[in-house]
N, C-alpha and C positions, 0 to 999 in steps of 0.2 A: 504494500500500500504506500502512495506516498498523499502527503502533505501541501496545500498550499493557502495560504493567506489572501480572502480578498474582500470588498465591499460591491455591498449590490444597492444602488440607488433609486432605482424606481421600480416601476411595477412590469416592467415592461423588461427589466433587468430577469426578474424572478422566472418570469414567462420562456424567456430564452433558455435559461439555466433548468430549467426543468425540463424542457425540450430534449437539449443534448444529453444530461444525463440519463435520460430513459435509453437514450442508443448504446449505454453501456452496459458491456458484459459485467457484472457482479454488483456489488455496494455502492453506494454514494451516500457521504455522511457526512451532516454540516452540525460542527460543533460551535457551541454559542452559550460561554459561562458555564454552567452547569449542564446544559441541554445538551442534549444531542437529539439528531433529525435527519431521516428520511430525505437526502435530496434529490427524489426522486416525487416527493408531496409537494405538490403547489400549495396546498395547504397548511404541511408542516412548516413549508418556509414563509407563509405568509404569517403563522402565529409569531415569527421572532424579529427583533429588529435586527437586519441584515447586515450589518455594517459593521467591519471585522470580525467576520469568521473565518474558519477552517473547514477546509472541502477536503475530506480524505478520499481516494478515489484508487481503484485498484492500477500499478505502474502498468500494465499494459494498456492500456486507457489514452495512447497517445492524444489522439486527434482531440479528447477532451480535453487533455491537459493544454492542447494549443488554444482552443475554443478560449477557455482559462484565461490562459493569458494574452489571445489578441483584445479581447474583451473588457477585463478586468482588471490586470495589471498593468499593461505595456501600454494603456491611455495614458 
């Protein structure tokens, strides 16, 4: 599994991000304080405020992980 840190700002953010993680093979997990969730729920992720979490995602996961960061990080 790896790790990555990002913020999600709008609703339209959440909508994409749940998109591409459904096309991945295994887990998706967005941890958030104490919580952890489902980032695979548009729902789970609408319960949290988005903004610095962790997406752990299985390393074979590439094209996620670019999704990731053309997206999220590398703005």
């Amino acid at each position: 599994m790896k790790t990555l840190n990002i913020t999600m700002r709008y609703i339209s953010d959440i909508a994409k991000f749940t998109q591409e993680a459904m096309k991945v093979t295994g887990d998706v997990s967005i941890y958030k304080d104490k919580y952890v969730i489902d980032g695979k729920s548009i729902m789970g992720l609408f319960s949290i405020n988005t903004s610095d979490i962790t997406v752990e995602y299985p390393k074979e996961a590439i094209e996620f992980e670019k999704f990731l960061l053309d997206t999220f990080v590398n703005n």
